[in-house]
Structure formats: C-alpha cells, structure tokens
C-alpha positions as CSV (number, residue, x, y, z in Angstrom):
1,X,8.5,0.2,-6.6
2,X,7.3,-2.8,-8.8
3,X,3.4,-2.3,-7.5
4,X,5.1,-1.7,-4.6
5,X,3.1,-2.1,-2.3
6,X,3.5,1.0,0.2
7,X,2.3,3.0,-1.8
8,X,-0.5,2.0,-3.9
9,X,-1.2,-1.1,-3.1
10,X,-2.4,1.1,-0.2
11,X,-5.0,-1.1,3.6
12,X,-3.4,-5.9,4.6
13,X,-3.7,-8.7,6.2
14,X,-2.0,-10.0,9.4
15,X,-2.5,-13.5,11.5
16,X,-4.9,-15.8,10.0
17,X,-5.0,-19.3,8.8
18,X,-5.3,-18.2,4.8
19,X,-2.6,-15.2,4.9
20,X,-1.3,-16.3,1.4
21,X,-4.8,-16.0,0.1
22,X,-5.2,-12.4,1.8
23,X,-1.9,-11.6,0.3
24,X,-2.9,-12.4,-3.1
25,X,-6.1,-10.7,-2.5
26,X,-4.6,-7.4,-1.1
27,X,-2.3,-7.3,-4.1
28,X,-5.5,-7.6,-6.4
29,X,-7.1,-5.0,-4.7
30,X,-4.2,-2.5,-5.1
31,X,-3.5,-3.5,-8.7
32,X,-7.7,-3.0,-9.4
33,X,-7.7,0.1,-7.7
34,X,-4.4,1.2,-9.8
35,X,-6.4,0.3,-13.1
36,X,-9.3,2.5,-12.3
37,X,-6.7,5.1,-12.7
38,X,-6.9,6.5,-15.7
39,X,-4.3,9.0,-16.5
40,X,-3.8,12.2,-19.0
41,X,-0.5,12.0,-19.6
42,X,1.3,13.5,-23.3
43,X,4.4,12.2,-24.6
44,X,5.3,15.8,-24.1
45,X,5.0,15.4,-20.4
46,X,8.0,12.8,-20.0
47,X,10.6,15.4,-21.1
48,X,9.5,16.1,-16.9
49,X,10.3,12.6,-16.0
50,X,14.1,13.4,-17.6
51,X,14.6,16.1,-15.5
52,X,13.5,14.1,-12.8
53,X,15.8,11.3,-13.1
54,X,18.7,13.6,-13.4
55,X,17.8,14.7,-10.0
56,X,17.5,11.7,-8.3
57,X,20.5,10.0,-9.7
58,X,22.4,13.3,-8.3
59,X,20.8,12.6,-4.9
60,X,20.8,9.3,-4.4
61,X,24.8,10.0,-4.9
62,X,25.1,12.7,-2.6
63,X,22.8,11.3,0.4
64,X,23.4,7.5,-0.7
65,X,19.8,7.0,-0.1
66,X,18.1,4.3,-2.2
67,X,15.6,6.0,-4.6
68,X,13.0,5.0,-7.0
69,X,10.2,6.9,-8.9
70,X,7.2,4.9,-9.9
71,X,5.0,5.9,-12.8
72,X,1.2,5.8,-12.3
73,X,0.4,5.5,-16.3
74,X,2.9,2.8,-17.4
75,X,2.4,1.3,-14.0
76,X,6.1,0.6,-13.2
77,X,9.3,1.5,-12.4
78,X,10.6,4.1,-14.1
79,X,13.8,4.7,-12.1
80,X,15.9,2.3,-9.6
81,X,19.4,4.0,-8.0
82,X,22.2,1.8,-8.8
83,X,23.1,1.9,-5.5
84,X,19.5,0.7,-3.6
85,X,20.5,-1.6,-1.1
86,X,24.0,-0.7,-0.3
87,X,22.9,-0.2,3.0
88,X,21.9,-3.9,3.3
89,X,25.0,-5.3,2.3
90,X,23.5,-5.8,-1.3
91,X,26.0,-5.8,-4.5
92,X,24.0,-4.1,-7.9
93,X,24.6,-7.3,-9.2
94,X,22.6,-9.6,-6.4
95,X,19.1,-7.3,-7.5
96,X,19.5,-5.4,-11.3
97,X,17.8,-8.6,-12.8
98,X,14.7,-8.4,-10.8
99,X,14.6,-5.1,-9.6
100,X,12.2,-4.1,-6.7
101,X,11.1,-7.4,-5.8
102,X,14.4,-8.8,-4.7
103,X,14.1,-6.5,-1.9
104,X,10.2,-7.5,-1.7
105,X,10.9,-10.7,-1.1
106,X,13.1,-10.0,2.0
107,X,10.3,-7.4,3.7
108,X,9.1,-9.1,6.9
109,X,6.0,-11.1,6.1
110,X,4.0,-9.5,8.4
111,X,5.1,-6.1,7.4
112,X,4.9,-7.1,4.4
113,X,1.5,-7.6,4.4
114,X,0.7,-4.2,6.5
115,X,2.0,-2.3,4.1
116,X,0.2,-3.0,1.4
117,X,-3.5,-2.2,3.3
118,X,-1.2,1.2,4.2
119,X,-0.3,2.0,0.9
120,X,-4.1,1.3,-0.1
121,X,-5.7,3.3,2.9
122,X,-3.0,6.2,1.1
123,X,-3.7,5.9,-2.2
124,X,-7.6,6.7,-1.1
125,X,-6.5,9.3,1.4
126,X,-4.0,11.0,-1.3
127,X,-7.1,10.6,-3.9
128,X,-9.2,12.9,-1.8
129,X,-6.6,15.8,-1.4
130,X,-6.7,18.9,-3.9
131,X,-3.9,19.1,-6.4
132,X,-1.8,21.9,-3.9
133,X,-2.7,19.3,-0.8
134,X,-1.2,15.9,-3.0
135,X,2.4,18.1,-3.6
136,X,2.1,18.7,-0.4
137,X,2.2,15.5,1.8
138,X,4.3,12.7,2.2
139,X,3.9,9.2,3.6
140,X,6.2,7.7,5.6
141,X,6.8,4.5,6.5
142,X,8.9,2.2,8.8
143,X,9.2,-1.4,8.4
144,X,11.9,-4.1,8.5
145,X,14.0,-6.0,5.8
146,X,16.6,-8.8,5.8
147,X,20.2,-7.7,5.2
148,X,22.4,-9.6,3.2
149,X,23.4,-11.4,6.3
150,X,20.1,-12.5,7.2
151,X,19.3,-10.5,10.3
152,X,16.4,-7.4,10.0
153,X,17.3,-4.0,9.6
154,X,14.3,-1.4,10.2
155,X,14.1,1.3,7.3
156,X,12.5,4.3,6.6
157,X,10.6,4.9,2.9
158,X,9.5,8.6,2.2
159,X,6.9,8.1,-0.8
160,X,5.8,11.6,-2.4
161,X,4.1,12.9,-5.2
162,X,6.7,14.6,-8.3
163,X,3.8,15.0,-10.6
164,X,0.4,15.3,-11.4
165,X,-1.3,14.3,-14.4
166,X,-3.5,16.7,-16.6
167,X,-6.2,16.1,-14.4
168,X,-4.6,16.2,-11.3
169,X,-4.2,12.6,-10.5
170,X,-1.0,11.2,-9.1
171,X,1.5,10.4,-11.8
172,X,4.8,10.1,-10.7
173,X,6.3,9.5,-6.9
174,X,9.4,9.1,-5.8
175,X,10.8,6.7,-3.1
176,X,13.6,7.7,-1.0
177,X,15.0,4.4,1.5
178,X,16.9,5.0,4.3
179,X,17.9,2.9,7.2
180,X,15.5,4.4,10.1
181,X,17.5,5.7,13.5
182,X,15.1,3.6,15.6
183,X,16.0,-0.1,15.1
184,X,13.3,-1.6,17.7
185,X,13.3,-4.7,15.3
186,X,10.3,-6.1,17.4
187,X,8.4,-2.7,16.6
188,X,5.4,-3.4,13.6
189,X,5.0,-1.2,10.6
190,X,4.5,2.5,11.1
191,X,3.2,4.9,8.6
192,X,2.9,9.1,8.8
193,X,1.4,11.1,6.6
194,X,3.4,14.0,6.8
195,X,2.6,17.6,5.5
196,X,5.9,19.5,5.0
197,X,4.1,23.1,4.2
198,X,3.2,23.0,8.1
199,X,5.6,20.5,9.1
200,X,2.3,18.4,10.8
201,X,2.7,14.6,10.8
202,X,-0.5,12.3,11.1
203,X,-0.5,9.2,12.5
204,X,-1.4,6.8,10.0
205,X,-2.1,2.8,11.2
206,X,-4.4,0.0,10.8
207,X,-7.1,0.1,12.9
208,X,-7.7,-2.8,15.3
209,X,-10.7,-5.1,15.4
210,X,-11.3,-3.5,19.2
211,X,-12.7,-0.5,17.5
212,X,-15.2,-2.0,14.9
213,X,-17.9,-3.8,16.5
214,X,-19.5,-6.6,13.6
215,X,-22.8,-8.2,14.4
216,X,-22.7,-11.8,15.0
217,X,-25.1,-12.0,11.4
218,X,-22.7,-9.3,9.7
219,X,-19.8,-11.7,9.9
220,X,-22.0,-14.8,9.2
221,X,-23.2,-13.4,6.1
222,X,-19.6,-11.7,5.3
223,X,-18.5,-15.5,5.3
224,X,-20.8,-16.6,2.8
225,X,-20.1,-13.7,0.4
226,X,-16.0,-14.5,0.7
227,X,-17.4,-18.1,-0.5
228,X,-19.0,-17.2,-3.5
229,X,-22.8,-16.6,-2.7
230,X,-24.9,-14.1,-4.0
231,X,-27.4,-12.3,-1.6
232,X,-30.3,-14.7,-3.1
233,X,-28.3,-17.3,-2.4
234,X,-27.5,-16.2,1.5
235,X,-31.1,-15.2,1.7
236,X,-32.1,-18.3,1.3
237,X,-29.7,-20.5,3.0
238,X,-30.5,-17.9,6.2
239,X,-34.3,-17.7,5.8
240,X,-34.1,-14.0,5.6
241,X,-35.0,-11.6,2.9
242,X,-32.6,-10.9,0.2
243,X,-33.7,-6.5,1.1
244,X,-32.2,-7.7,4.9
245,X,-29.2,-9.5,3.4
246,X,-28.7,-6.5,1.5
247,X,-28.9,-4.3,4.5
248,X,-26.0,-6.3,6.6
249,X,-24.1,-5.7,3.3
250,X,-24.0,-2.0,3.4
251,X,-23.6,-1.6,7.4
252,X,-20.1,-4.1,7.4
253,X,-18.6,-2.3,4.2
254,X,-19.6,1.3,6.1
255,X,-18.0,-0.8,9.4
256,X,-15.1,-1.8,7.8
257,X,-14.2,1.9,5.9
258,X,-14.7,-0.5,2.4
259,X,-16.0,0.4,-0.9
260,X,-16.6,-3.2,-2.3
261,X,-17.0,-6.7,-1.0
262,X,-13.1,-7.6,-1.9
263,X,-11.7,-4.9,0.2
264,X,-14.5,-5.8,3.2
265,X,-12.7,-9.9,3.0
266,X,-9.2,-8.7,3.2
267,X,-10.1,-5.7,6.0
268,X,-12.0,-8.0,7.9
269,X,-9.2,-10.8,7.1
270,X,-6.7,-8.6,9.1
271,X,-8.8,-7.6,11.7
272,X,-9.4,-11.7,12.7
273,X,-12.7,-11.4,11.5
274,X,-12.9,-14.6,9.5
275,X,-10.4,-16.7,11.2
C-alpha cells in the first residue's frame, strides 16, 4: 500500500476548482497523521512479519487475490503478491518497478480522492477501538480501477489489522484485492467497516454538505485561514475580536468532525465549501 491511501491516509476531496491542491493536501494530512504514530516495535517482533508473509504468499496462490501487508513503523510496504493485478490484465513486469503506485495511478480520480478522506476517517475510527476491537474489524472498500485495456473494473479491498504494536497501536495490515461481484461502474466509492466476531457491517461514507450547516461568517473566516491569516490578522480585516474569530474556529472544526485547521480545508474542500 505505498501510503496507500485506503487505509491511512484515512477522510478527500471531490468537485472543486483546486482538486490537485486538495489532493496534495489530503495526502499531507494522512502522512502527518501516520508520523504522530509512534510505534513500539523490537527487532524481535519481525520474526511475526516472516510468518506473516509465508501466509499470504500461500494465499494469495490459492485464492489468486492480490495481497499486500503495510507496516505502520517503517511506513511501507512490506509485502506485494507477485501476482497483484492479474485480474486487470497486468503482467509482474508492467508494476514490480514501482510497486503500489502503478495501480495508484490508474484508481478513478474521483475515487481516488474519496478514499483517501475514508482511509483517514478509519485510521481515527480504528484509533479509538480497544486492542480486542482493532483485531476485530475490517474495512472494506469498493472503488474502480483501469484494466490494462483501459476500461474500469470495480474492486473490492479488505484492509485488516495482523498486528499490534507493544502498545496496542496498529502495526501491520494486510490488503486483500479482489474484483467486487457488483460492477455498477457508475457507482462511487463505498466503504464498510465490518466486525467479523458478530458478523455486523457499518456503513461507512462521507458525509454530504446537506448535513453540516456552516454560517455564512464560518466559511468567510475558513477562507481566510486556508489563505494564510492568523486570527489577528482575520480579526482585523473583519472588524471583529480576535476571542470571536477564535470562537467561529472551534464551532466549524466541531462542524466539520476536524481536529486541526488542515483537515477543516480539505473536509470543507469536498463538501463544496470553498468552491
């Protein structure tokens, strides 16, 4: 999963004039919030990672699913079946090079894009679980790729956790790609979060801009912060107090479900916001 985004890179940004810009900005956002992770990992602890490998190299023969496992502490790809993509029409030869992002680059823009605020929204979601509740979900997602003969193909990508670190953190997932049984090609990215103790799926999406209601001043003052000013700054350029500046602040990142001015831009980005 290179930061692939499903996963970790996990909340992004759909029709606007600056959607390279949000991209970028999404990505930063995952890769920040992937830095703040700071594992407990031995060298001890990789012997695990063998034994892992071993496994999915015996599966990913026997189902011919495509399967990765990402590691959390190195922050990379620590596994890649030889055989990811076969499905597509893809030789091992057109993607060893590069690895995951060949097959990034021929995600759907827009899903693309999707994906990564999903695999954000998850990464917080999975953060908040106890250790029994991380080993015991799944996400799931559905989203469409090119084939090698240029046409979409909708696939389904089970991310789920192999290992925690010492303290309990996500250290190593595993990606298993599949081509999905529905191919509505005009369908958007869908995500589950699936608990396979009780067998309950949860609908996991990104929430429209129908459902968060932004004050006229929240999203003039949201503007000026994606430019660069300070809440002096805004204060003064409004004629307000910097204590009410401040105040807007809070109530769009509680609005928006974001912990820091980035993530408000690119949430309120997707949502049309700041279009």
């Amino acid at each position: 999963m290179i930061v692939n985004l499903h996963f970790y890179t996990i909340v992004q940004l759909s029709i606007f004039m600056d959607q390279q810009t949000s991209q970028n900005s999404i990505q930063e956002l995952v890769f920040k919030y992937m830095l703040q992770m700071n594992l407990n990992v031995s060298e001890a602890d990789y012997q695990k990672l063998d034994k892992h490998i071993e496994s999915c190299e015996l599966l990913s023969r026997l189902s011919h699913s495509s399967i990765m496992i990402f590691d959390y502490h190195q922050k990379k790809t620590v596994y890649f079946s030889k055989n990811y993509g076969y499905f597509l029409g893809y030789e091992l030869n057109d993607f060893e090079a590069v690895n995951y992002k060949f097959f990034e680059d021929r995600i759907r823009p827009e899903d693309k894009h999707n994906l990564a605020i999903l695999g954000l929204s998850s990464l917080k979601i999975f953060n908040g679980f106890s250790k029994d509740e991380k080993l015991n979900h799944k996400v799931v997602y559905e989203f469409r790729m090119e084939n090698s003969e240029n046409k979409y193909v909708r696939l389904i990508d089970q991310y789920q956790i192999l290992e925690l670190d010492n303290s309990g953190q996500a250290w190593l997932v595993m990606s298993v790609l599949d081509v999905s049984p529905n191919q509505e090609i005009e369908k958007e990215v869908q995500s589950q979060i699936l608990n396979f103790r009780t067998g309950e799926f949860t609908d996991h999406i990104v929430e429209s801009s129908q459902s968060i209601d932004l004050t006229k001043r929240e999203i003039e003052i949201l503007k000026l912060v994606k430019e660069g000013f300070m809440s002096k700054e805004i204060a003064d350029k409004l004629y307000i107090s910097v204590h009410t500046v401040n105040t807007h602040r809070q109530r769009f990142l509680e609005k928006l479900g974001a912990q820091n001015s980035m993530e408000a831009i690119a949430f309120a980005s997707k949502f049309g916001f700041l279009s």
